[in-house]
C-alpha positions as CSV (number, residue, x, y, z in Angstrom):
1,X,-4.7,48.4,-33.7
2,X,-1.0,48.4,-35.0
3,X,1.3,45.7,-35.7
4,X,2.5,46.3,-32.4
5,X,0.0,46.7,-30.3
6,X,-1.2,43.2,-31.5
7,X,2.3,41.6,-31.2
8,X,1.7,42.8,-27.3
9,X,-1.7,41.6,-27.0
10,X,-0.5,38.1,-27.7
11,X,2.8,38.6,-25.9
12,X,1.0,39.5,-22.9
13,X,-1.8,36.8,-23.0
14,X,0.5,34.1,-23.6
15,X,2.1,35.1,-20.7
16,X,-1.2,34.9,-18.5
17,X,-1.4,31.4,-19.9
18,X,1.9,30.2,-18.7
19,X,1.4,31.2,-15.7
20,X,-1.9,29.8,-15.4
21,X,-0.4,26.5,-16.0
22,X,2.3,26.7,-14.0
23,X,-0.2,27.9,-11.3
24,X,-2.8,24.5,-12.1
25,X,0.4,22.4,-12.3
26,X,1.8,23.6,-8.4
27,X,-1.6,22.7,-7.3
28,X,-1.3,19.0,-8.4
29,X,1.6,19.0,-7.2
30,X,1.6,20.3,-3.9
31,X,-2.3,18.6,-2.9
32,X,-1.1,15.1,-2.7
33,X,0.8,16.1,-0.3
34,X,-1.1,18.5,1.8
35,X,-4.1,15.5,1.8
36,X,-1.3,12.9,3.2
37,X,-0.8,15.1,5.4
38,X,-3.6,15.9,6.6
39,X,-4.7,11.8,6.5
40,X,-1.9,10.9,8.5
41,X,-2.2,14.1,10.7
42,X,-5.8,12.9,11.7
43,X,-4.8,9.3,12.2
44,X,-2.1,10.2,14.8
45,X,-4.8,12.8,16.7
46,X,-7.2,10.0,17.0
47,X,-4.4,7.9,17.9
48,X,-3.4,10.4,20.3
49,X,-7.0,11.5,21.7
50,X,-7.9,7.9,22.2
51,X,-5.2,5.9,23.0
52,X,-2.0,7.8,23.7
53,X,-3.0,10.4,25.9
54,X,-5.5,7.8,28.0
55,X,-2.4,5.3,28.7
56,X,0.1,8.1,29.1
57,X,-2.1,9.7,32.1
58,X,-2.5,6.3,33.8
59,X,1.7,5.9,33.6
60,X,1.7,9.1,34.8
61,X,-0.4,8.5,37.7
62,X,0.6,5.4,39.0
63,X,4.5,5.4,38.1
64,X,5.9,8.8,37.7
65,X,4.1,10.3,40.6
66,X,6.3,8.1,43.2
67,X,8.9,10.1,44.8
68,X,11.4,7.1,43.9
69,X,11.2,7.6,40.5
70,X,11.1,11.3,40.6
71,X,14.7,11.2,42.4
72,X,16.2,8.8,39.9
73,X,14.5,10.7,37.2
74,X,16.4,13.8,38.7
75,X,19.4,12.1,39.4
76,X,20.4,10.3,36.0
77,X,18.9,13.6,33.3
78,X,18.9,16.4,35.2
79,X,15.6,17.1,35.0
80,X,13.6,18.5,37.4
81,X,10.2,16.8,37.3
82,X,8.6,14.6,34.8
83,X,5.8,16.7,34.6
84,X,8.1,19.8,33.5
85,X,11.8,18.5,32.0
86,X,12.0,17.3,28.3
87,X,13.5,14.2,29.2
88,X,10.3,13.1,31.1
89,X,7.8,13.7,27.7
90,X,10.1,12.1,25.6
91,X,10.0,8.8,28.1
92,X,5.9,9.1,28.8
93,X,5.8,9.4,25.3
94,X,7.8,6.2,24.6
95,X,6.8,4.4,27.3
96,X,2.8,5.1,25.7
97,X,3.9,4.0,22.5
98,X,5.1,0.7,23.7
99,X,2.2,0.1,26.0
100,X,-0.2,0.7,23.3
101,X,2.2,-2.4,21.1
102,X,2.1,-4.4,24.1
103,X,-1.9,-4.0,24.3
104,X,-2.4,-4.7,20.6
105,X,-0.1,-7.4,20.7
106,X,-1.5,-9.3,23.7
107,X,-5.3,-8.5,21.4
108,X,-3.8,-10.5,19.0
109,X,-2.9,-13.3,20.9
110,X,-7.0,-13.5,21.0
111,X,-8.0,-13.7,18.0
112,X,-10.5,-16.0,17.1
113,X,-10.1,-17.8,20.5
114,X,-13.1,-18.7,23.0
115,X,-12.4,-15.3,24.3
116,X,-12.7,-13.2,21.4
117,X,-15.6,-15.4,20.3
118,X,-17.6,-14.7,23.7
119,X,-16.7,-10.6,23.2
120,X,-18.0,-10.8,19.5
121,X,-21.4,-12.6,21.3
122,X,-21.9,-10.3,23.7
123,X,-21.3,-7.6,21.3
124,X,-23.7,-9.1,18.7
125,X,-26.1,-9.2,21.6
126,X,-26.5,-5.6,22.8
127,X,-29.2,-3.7,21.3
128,X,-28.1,-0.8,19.2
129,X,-24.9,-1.7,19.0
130,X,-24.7,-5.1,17.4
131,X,-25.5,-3.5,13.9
132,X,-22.3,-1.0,14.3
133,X,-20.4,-3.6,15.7
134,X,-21.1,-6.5,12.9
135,X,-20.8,-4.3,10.0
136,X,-17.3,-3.1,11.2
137,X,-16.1,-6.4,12.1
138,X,-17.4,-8.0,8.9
139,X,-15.5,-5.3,6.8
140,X,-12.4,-5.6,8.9
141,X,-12.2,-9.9,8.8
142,X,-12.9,-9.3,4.6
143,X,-9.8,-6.4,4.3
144,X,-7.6,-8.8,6.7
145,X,-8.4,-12.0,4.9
146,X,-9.9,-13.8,7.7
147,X,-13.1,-14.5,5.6
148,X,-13.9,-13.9,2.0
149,X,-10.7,-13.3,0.5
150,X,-11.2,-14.3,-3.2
151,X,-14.8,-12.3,-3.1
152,X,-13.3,-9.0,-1.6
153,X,-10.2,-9.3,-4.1
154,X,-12.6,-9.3,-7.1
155,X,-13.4,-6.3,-9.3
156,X,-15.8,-6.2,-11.9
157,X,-17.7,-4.0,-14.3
158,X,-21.2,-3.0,-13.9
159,X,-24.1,-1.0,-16.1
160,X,-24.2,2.2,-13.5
161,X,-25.9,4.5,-12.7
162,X,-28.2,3.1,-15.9
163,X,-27.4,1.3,-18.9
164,X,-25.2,1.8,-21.4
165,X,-22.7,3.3,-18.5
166,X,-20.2,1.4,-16.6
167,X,-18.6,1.8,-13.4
168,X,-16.1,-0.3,-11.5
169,X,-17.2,-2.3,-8.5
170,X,-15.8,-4.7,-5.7
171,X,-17.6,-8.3,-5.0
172,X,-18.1,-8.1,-1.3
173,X,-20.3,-11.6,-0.9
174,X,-22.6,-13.9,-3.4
175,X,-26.2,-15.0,-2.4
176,X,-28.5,-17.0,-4.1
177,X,-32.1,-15.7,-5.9
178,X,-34.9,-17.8,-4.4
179,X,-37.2,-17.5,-7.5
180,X,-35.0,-18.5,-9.9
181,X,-31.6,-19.7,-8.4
182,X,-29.6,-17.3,-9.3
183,X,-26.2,-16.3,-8.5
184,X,-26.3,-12.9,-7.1
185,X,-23.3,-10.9,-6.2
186,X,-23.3,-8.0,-3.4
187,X,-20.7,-5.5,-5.2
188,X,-19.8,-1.5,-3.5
189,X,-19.3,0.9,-6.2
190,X,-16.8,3.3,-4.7
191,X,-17.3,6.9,-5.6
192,X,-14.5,9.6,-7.0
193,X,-12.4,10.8,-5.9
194,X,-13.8,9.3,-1.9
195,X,-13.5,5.8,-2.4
196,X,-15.0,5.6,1.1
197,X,-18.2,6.3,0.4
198,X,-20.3,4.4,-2.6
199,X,-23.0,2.0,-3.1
200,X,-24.0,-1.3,-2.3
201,X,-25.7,-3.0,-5.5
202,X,-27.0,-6.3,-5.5
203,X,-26.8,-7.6,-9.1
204,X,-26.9,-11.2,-10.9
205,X,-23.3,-12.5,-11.9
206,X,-24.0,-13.1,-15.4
207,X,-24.9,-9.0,-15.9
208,X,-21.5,-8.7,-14.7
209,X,-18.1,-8.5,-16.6
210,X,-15.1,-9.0,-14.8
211,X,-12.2,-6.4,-14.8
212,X,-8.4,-7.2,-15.9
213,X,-7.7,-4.5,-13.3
214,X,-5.9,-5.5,-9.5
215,X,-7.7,-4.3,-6.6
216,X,-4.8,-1.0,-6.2
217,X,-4.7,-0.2,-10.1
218,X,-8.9,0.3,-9.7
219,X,-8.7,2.5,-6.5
220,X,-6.1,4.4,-7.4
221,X,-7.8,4.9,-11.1
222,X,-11.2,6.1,-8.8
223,X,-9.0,8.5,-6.7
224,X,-7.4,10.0,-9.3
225,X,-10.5,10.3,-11.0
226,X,-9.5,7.7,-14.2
227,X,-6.2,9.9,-14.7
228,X,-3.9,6.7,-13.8
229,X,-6.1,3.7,-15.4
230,X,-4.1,1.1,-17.0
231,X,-4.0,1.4,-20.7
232,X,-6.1,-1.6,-21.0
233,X,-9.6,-2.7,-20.0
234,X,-12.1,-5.4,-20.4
235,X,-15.3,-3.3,-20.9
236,X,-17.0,-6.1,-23.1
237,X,-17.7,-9.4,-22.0
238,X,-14.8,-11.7,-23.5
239,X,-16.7,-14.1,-26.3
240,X,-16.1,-17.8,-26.1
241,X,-15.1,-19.3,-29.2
């Protein structure tokens, strides 16, 4: 092979390189936003599916269908029928949105009042579905700071999946050993780059070390698979003097 032939070779395979990395590089780029997308596309189609679409077909029914409001509707856009004309999806639409505010915001008003306590009873109370039901609820009153907010803010390090290893983990609740009195913390161990799905672990508090980390510098370090960690950790237990 010649001078030249080499000077090629490496010409050409440095070029392969480059754009390799400039291929690897538009992939990061563009997949953050291609999996917003598609998180926020599935949230408004089960928005849509379950709670849109339902209220905007009873609207439909029992208000646009009078001949009253079909004649102003006419009168004032132009169009003719809500059923066809732009100007009549654009107000069911609105007019869904708001209902579904005024809903959640009426809910609200409930909260924790002898209402809502009777509905969580009830619910605890029907077979098969009081598991669902008090799982959901207890993760939802923890994220929303109605119960356990110290607990669910704390993140600590534990030895997993087997010693010598250590993975971040979320304090959920604390119970206590019967045998020996024990402080025992329920933790979830969040799995990469998913933090959705994990583990439960129940482990004693003293095998524990606590992390420096906030609750959104440790899920974003799990999503992005440790790339955006914070430059500092406490992976040993801190000493007394």
């Amino acid at each position: 092979m010649t001078t030249d032939d080499s000077a090629l070779g490496g010409t050409w395979g440095d070029n392969i390189r480059h754009l390799r990395n400039r291929i690897i590089a538009g992939v990061f780029v563009v997949l953050p936003i291609f999996i917003t997308y598609a998180v926020i596309r599935w949230l408004y189609d089960t928005l849509y599916i379950y709670a849109l679409e339902p209220i905007g077909n009873v609207l439909k029914v029992s208000f646009f269908q009078s001949e009253e409001v079909k004649e102003a509707t006419k009168t004032v856009s132009g169009a003719v029928s809500v059923d066809n004309g732009l100007m009549g999806d654009v107000m069911l639409s609105s007019l869904s949105m708001i209902s579904l505010f005024l809903i959640l915001y009426v809910a609200g008003m409930f909260a924790q009042s002898r209402l809502h306590r009777a509905f969580n009873w009830i619910m605890l109370n029907v077979p098969g579905v009081k598991t669902i039901y008090a799982a959901v609820s207890n993760v939802f009153n923890a994220i929303s700071g109605s119960q356990g907010v110290r607990d669910f803010k704390r993140v600590v390090l534990i030895e997993f999946p087997h010693p010598g290893i250590k993975a971040p983990a979320f304090v959920t609740s604390e119970c206590t050993d019967l045998g020996s009195g024990e402080k025992i913390l329920c933790v979830y161990v969040p799995t990469t780059p998913i933090p959705t799905s994990g583990y439960m672990l129940m482990v004693r508090e003293q095998d524990v070390v606590p992390l420096n980390w906030d609750i959104e510098e440790t899920l974003q370090g799990i999503v992005s698979g440790g790339i955006t960690v914070p430059k500092n950790v406490t992976y040993n237990a801190v000493k007394s003097n």
